[in-house]
C-alpha atoms as a printed R data frame, in Angstrom:
    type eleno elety resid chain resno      x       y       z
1   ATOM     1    CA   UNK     A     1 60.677 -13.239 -17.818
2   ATOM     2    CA   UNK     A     2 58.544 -13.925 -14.397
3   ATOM     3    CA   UNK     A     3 56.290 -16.386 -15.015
4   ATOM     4    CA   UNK     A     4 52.758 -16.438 -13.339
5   ATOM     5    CA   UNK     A     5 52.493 -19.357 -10.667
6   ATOM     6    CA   UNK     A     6 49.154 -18.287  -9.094
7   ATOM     7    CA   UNK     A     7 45.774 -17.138 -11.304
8   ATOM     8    CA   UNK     A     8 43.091 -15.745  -8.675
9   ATOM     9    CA   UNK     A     9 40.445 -13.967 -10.356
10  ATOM    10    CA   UNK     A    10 37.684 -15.032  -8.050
11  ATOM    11    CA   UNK     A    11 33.935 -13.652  -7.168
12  ATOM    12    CA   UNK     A    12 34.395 -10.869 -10.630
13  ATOM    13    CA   UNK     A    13 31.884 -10.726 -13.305
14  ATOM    14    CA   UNK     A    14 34.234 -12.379 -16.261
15  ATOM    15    CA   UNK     A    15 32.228 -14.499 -18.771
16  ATOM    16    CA   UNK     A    16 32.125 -16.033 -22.438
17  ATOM    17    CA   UNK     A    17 34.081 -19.377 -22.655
18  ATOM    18    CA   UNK     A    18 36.989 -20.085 -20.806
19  ATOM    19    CA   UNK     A    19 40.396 -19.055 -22.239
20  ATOM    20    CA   UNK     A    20 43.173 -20.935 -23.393
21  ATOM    21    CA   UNK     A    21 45.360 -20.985 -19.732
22  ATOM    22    CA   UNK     A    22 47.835 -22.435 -20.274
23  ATOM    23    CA   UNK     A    23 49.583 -22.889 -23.893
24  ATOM    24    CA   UNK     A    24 52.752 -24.024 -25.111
25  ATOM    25    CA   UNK     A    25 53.314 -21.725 -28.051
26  ATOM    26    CA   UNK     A    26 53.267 -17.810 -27.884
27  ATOM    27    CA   UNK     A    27 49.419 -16.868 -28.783
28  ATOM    28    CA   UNK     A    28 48.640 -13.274 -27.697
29  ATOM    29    CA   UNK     A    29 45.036 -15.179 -26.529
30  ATOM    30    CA   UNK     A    30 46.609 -17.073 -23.709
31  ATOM    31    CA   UNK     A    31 46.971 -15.827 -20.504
32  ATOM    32    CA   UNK     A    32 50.651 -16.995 -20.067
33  ATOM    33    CA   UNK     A    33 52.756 -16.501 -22.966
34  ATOM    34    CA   UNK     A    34 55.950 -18.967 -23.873
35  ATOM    35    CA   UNK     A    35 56.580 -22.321 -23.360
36  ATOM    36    CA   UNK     A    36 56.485 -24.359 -19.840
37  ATOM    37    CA   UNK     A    37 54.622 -22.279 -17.919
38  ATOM    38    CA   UNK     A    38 54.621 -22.619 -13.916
39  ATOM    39    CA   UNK     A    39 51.191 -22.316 -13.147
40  ATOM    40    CA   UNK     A    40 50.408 -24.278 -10.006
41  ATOM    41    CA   UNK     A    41 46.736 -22.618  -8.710
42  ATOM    42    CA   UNK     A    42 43.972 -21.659 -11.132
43  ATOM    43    CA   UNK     A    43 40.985 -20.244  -9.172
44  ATOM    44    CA   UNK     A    44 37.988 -18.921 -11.382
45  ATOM    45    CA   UNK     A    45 35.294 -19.483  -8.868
46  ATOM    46    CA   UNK     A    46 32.266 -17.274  -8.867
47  ATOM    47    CA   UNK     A    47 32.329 -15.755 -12.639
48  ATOM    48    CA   UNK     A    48 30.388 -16.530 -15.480
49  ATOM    49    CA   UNK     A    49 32.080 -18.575 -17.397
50  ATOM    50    CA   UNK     A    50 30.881 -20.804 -19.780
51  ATOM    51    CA   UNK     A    51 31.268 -23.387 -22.580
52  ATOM    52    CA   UNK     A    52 33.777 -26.636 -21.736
53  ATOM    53    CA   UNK     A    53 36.868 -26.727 -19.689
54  ATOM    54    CA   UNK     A    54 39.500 -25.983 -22.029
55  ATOM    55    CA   UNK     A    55 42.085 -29.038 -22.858
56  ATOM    56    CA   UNK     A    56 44.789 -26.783 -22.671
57  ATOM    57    CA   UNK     A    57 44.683 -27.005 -18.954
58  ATOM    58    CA   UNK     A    58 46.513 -30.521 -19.993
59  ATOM    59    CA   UNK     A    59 49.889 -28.237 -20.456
60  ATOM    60    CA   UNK     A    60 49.888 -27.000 -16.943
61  ATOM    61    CA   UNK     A    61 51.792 -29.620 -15.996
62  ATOM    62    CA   UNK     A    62 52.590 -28.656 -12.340
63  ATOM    63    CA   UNK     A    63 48.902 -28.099 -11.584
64  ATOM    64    CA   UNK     A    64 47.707 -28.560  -7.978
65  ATOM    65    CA   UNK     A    65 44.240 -26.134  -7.599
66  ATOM    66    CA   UNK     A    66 41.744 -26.007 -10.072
67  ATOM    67    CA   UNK     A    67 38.304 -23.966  -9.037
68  ATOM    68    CA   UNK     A    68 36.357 -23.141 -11.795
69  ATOM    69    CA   UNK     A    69 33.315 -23.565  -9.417
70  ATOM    70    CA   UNK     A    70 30.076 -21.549  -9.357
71  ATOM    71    CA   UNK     A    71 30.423 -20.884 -12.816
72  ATOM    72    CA   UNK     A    72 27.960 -21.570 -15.899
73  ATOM    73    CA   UNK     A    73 30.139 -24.211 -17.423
74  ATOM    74    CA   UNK     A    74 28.239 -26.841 -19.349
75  ATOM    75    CA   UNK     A    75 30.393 -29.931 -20.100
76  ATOM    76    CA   UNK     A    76 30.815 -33.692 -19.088
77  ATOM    77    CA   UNK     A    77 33.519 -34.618 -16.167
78  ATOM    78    CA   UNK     A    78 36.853 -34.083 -17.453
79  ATOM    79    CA   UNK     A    79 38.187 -37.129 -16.681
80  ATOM    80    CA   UNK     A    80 41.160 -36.333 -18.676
81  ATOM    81    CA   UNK     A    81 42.678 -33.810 -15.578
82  ATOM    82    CA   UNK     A    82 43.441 -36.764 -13.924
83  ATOM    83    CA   UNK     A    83 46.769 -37.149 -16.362
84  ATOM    84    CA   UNK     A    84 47.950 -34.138 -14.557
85  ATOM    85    CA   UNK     A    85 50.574 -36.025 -11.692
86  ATOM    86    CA   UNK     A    86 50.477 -32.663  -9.255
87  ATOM    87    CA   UNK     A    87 46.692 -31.775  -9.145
88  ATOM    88    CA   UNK     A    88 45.652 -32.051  -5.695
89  ATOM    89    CA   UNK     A    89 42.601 -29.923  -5.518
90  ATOM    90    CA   UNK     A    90 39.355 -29.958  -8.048
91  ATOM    91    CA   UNK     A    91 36.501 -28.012  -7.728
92  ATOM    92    CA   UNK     A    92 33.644 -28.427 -10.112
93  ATOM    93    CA   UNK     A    93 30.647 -27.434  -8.352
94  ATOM    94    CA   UNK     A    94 27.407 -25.755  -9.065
95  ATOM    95    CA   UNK     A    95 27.668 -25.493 -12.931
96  ATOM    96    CA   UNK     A    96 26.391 -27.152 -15.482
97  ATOM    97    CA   UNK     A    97 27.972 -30.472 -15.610
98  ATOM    98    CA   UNK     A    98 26.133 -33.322 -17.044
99  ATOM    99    CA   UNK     A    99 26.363 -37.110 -17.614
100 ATOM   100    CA   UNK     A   100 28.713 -40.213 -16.135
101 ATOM   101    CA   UNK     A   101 31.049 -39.187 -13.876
102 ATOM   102    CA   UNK     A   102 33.413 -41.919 -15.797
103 ATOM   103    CA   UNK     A   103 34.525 -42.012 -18.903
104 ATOM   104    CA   UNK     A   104 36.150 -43.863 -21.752
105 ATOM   105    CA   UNK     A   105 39.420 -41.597 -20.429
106 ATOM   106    CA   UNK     A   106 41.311 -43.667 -17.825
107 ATOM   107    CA   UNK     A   107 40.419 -42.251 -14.445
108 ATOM   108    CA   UNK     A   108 44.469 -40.925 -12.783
109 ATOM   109    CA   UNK     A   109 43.884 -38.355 -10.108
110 ATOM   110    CA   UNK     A   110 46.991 -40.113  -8.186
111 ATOM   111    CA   UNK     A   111 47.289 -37.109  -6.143
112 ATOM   112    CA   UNK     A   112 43.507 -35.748  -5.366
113 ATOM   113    CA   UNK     A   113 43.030 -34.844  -2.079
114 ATOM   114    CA   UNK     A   114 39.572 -32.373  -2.697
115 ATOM   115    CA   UNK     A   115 36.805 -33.363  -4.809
116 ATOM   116    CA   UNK     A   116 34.151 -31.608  -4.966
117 ATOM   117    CA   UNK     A   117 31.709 -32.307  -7.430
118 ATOM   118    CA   UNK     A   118 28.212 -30.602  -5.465
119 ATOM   119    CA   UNK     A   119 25.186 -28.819  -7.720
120 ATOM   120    CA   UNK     A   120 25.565 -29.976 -10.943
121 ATOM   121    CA   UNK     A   121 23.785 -32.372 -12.956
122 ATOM   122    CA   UNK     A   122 25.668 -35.574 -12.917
123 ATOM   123    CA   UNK     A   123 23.799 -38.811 -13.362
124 ATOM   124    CA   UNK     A   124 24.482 -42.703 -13.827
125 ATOM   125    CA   UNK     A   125 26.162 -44.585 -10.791
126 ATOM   126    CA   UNK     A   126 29.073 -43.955  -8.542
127 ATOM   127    CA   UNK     A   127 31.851 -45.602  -9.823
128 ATOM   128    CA   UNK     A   128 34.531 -47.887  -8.173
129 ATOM   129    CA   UNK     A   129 37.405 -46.621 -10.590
130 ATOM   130    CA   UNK     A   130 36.597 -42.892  -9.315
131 ATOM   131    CA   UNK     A   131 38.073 -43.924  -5.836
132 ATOM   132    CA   UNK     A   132 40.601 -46.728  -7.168
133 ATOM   133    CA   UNK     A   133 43.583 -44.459  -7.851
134 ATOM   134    CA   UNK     A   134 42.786 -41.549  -4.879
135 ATOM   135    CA   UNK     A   135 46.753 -42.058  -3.988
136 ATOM   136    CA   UNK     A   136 46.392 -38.818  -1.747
137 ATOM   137    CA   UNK     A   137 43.776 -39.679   0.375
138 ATOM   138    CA   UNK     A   138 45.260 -43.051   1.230
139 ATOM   139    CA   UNK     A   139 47.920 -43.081   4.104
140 ATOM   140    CA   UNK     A   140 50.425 -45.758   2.912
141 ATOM   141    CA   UNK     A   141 52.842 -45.346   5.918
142 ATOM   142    CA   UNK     A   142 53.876 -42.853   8.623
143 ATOM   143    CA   UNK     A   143 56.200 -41.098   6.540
144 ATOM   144    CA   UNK     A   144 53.310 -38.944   4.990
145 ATOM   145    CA   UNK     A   145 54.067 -35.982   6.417
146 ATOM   146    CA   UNK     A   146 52.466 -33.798   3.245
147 ATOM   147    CA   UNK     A   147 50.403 -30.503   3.706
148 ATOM   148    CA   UNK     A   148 47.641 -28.495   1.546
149 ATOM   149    CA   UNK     A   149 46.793 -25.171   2.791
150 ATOM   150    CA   UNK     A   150 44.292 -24.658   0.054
151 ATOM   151    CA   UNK     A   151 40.790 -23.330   1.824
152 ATOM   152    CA   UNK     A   152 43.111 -22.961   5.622
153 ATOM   153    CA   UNK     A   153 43.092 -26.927   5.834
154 ATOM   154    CA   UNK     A   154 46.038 -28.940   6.492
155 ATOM   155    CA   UNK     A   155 45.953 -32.054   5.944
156 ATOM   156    CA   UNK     A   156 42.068 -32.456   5.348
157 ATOM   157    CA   UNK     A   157 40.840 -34.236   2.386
158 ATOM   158    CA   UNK     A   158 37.293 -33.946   1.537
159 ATOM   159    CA   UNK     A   159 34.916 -36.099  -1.776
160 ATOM   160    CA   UNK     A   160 31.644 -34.385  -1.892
161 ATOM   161    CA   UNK     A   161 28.582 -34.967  -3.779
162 ATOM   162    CA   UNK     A   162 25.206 -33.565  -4.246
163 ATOM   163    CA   UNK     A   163 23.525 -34.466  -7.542
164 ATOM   164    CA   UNK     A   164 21.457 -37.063  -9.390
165 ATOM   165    CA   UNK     A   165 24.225 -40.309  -8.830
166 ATOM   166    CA   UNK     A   166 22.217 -42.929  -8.422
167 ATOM   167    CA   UNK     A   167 23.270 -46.991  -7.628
168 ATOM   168    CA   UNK     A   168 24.851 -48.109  -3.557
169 ATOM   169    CA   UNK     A   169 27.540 -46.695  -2.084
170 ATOM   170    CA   UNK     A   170 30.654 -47.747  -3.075
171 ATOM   171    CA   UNK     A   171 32.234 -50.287  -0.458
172 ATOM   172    CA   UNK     A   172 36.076 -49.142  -2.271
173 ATOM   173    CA   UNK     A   173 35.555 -45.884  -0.044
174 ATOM   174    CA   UNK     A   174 36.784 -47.781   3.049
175 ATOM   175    CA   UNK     A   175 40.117 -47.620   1.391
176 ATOM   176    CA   UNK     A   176 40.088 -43.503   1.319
177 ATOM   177    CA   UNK     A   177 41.715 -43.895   5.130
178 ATOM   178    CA   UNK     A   178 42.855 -40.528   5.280
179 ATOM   179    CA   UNK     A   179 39.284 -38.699   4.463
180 ATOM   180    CA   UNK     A   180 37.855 -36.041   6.519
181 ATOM   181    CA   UNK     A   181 34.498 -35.344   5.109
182 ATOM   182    CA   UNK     A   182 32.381 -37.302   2.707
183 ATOM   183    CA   UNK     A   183 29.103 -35.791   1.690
184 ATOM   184    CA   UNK     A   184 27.141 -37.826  -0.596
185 ATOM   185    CA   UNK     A   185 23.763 -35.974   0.274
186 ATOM   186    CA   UNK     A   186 20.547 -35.110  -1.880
187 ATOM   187    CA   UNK     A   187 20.960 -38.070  -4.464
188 ATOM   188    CA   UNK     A   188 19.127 -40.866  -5.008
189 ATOM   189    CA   UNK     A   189 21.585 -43.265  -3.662
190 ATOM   190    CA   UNK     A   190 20.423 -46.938  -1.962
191 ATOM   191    CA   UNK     A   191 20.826 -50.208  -0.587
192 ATOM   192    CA   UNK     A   192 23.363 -50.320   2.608
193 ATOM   193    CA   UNK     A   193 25.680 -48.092   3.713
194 ATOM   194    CA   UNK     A   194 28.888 -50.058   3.533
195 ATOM   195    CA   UNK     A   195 30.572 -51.511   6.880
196 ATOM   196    CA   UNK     A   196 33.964 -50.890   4.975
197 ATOM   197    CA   UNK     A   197 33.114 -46.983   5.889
198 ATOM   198    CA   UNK     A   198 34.038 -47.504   9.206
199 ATOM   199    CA   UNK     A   199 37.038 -48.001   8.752
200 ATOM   200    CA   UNK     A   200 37.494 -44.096   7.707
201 ATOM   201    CA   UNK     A   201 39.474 -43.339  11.162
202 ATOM   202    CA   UNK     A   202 40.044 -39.677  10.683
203 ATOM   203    CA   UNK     A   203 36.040 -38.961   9.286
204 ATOM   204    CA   UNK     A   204 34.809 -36.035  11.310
205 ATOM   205    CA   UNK     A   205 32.263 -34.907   9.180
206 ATOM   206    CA   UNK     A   206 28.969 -36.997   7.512
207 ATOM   207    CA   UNK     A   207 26.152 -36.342   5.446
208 ATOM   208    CA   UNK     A   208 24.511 -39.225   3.433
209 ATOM   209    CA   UNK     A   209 20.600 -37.091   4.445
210 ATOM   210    CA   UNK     A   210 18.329 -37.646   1.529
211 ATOM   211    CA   UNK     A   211 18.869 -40.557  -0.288
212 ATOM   212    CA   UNK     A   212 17.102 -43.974  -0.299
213 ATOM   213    CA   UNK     A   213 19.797 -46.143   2.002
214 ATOM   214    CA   UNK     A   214 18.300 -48.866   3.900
215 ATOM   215    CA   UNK     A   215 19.150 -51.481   6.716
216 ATOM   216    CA   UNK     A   216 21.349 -50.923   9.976
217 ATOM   217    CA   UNK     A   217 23.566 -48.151   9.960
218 ATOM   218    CA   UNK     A   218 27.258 -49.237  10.641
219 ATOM   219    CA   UNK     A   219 28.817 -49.448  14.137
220 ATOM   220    CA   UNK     A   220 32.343 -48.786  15.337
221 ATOM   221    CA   UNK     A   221 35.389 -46.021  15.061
222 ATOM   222    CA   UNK     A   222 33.765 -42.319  13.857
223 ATOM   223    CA   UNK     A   223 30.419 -43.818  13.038
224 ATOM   224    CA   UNK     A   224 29.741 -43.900  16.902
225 ATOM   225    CA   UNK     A   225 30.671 -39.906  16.798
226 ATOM   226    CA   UNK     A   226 27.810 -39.027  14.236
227 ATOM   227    CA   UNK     A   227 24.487 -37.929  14.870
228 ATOM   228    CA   UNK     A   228 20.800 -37.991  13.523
229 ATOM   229    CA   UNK     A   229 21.408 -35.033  10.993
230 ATOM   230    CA   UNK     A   230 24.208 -37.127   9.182
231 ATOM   231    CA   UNK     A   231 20.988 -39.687   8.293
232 ATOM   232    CA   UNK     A   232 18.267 -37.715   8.044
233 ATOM   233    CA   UNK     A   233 15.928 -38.630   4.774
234 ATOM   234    CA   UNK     A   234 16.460 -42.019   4.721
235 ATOM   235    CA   UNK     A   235 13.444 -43.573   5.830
236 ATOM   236    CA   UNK     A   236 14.462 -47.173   5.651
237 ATOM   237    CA   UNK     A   237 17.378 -46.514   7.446
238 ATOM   238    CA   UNK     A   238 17.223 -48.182  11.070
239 ATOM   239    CA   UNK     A   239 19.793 -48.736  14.518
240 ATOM   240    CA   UNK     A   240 21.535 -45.771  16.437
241 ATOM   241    CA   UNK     A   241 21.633 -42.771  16.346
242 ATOM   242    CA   UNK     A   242 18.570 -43.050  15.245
243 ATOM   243    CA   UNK     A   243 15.579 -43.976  17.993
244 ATOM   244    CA   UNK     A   244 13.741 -46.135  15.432
């Protein structure tokens, strides 16, 4: 039997709880039936689902998308996706998400390369062990010659916020040398933003606009590339771009 690689059952009007995706006994409720499925994309964006992500997902072992954004799910960060080796791609945004983004589970995600996280109702600080094991946005040597062609990018890797995180920015970010894009925008976030940033090299996009940073905005490499917009909010931020 042909076994289904890619689910895309985006922008439809599904809803009740998620089902059972991926299972490793014959249940006429799952959507794959047998043992070891191959499912490697799972993109539910723009339904109504509801209820928690279902643990099942842990049995899709070769995972690398999971969108399950703009949905109505109402559940705390599944920290436990990031036992799956292969994911490279989690979307999460604008549901119903709620609490720490850690956990008691021990964080994984060796192979994340998009995060995003935006619209939901996350609280408590950013923490270091989110970023600690981000493997895939991390150029070890020149030999990383890997590609993702989820959303037309190649190459790109993106962590984006946009809820109620509160505490400083993380300095561990610095390490992320391969990110693109980093929105941590529309949170209550203070104190500096870290020099250690600058040393994001391939950065081309920047939003850290309404939060509560303070002090002299970092110098040097793609922070001399961004403009006002990437600040804006932050009234006790100071130094160029800005003309205060």
């Amino acid at each position: 039997m042909t076994q289904l690689t890619v689910l895309d059952i985006r922008r439809n009007n599904f809803s009740g709880s998620l089902p059972p995706l991926c299972s490793q006994h014959t249940s006429s409720t799952s959507i794959l039936n047998g043992d070891g499925n191959q499912l490697t994309t799972i993109i539910l964006n723009g339904n109504h689902f509801e209820g928690h992500v279902p643990v099942s997902l842990l049995n899709c072992i070769g995972l690398e998308v999971l969108d399950i954004g703009n949905n109505a799910i109402n559940d705390t960060f599944p920290a436990w996706l990031g036992t799956l080796e292969e994911l490279q791609v989690l979307i999460l945004k604008s549901n119903k998400f709620h609490g720490p983004i850690s956990t008691s589970h021990k964080f994984g995600f060796p192979m994340l390369r998009i995060l995003d996280l935006s619209h939901n109702e996350f609280s408590g600080s950013l923490p270091v062990e989110v970023f600690q094991n981000f493997n895939g946005m991390i150029k070890i040597d020149d030999s990383d010659t890997g590609k993702i062609e989820y959303m037309k990018t190649s190459d790109s890797f993106f962590v984006i916020y946009d809820d109620s995180v509160r505490g400083d920015i993380p300095m561990e970010l610095g390490r992320l040398n391969m990110l693109e894009a980093l929105d941590l925008s529309c949170n209550p976030l203070a104190g500096k933003i870290p020099q250690q940033l600058t040393r994001l090299t391939f950065l081309a996009f920047l939003n850290l606009s309404q939060n509560h940073l303070a002090g002299r905005i970092p110098q040097g490499s793609q922070f001399n590339t961004f403009e006002n917009d990437s600040y804006g909010g932050n009234l006790d931020l100071c130094g160029p771009p800005l003309s205060k």
